[in-house]
C-alpha positions as CSV (number, residue, x, y, z in Angstrom):
1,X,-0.2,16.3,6.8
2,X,1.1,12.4,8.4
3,X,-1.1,10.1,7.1
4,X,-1.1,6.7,8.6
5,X,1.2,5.4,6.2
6,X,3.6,8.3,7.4
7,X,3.0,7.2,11.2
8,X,3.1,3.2,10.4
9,X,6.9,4.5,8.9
10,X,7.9,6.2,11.8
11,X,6.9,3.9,14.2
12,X,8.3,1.1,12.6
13,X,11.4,2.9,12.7
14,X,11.5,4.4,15.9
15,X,10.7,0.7,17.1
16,X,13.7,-0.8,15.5
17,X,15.9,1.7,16.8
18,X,16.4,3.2,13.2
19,X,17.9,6.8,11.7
20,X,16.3,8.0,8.6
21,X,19.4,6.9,7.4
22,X,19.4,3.5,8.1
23,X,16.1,2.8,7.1
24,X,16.2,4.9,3.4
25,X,19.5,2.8,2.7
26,X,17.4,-0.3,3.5
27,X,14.8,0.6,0.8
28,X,17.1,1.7,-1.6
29,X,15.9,5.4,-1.2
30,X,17.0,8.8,0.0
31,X,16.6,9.7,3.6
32,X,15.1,13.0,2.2
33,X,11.8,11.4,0.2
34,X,11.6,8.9,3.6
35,X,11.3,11.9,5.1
36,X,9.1,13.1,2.6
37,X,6.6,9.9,2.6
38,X,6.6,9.6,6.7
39,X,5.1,13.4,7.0
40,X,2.8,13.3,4.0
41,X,4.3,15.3,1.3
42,X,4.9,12.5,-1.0
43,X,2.9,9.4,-2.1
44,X,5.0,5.7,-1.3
45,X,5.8,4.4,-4.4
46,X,4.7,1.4,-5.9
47,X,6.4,-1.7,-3.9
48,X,7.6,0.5,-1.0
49,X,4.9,-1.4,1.3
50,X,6.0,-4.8,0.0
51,X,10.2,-3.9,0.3
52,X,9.5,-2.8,4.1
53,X,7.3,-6.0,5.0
54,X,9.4,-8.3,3.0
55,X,12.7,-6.3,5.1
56,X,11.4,-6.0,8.0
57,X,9.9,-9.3,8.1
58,X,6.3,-7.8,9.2
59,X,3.7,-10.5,10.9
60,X,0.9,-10.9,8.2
61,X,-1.5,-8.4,10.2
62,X,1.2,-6.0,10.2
63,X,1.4,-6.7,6.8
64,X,-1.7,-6.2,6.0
65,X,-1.9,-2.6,8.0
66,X,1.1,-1.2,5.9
67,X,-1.0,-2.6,2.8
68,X,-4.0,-0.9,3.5
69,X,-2.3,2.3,5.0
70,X,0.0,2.4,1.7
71,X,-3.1,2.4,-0.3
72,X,-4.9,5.2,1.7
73,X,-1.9,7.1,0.7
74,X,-1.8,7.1,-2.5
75,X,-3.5,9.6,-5.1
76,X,-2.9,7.0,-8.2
77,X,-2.5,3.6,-8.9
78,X,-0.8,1.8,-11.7
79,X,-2.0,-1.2,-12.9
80,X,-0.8,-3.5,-15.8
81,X,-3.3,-6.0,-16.8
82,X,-2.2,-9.2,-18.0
83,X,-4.5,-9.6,-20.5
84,X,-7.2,-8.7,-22.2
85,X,-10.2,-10.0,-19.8
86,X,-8.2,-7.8,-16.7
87,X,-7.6,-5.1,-19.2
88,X,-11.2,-5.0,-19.2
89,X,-12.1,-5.1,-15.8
90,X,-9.6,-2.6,-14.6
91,X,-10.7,-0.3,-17.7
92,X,-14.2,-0.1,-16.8
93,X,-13.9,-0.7,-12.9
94,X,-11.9,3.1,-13.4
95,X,-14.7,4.3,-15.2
96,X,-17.7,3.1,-12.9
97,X,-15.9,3.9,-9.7
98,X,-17.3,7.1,-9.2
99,X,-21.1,6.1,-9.7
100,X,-21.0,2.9,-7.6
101,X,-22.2,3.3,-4.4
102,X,-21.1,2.6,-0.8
103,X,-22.6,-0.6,-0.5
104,X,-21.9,-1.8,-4.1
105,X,-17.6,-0.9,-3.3
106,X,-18.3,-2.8,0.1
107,X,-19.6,-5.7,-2.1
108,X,-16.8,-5.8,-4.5
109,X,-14.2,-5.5,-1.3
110,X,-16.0,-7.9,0.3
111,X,-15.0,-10.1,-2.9
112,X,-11.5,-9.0,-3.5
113,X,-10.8,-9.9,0.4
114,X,-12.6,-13.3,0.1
115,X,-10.5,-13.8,-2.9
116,X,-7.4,-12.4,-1.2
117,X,-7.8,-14.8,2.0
118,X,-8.1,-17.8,0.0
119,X,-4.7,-16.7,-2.0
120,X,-3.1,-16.8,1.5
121,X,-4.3,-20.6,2.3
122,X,-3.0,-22.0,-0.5
């Protein structure tokens, strides 16, 4: 199953003129699990969004499309808090996810963009 992730990948590659090859020895990675991320059968990494746009020198809306697409992609997510107050946060954000609703994740991505975009000015 290509996810967008998988096609973002493969277009970036086929764009840039790019083997498997060449692209997995840019990330650091086997051309086998590139393979493996750009049709779907494995999850991107942590950081394999941020190598390839910090690599490939991706415009910030770019960027931002490998971001998102990377996240859609994954099952889990890692965090490490820094702390006791995002420790919290995190911890019960996990446990509530389930039971917000639509509008209520809207809200609170409405909030981490606005937080996000003003990151980005400074």
């Amino acid at each position: 199953m290509l996810t967008g992730f998988g096609k973002l990948l493969r277009g970036l590659r086929i764009q840039r003129d790019e083997r498997l090859l060449d692209m997995a020895a840019k990330l650091g990675i086997t051309s086998s699990f590139l393979s493996a991320v750009e049709k779907g059968h494995k999850s991107p990494p942590t950081g394999m969004d941020e190598a390839i746009i910090r690599i490939y020198d991706l415009a910030a809306l770019d960027a931002d499309e490998m971001r998102r697409e990377s996240d859609r992609s994954r099952e889990a997510f890692v965090l490490k808090p820094h702390g006791e107050l995002e420790r919290d946060t995190a911890g019960m954000f996990a446990r509530k996810m389930s039971s917000l609703s639509a509008n209520e994740l809207s809200e609170i991505l409405s909030i981490l963009n606005k937080s996000e975009n003003a990151d980005e000015r400074k």
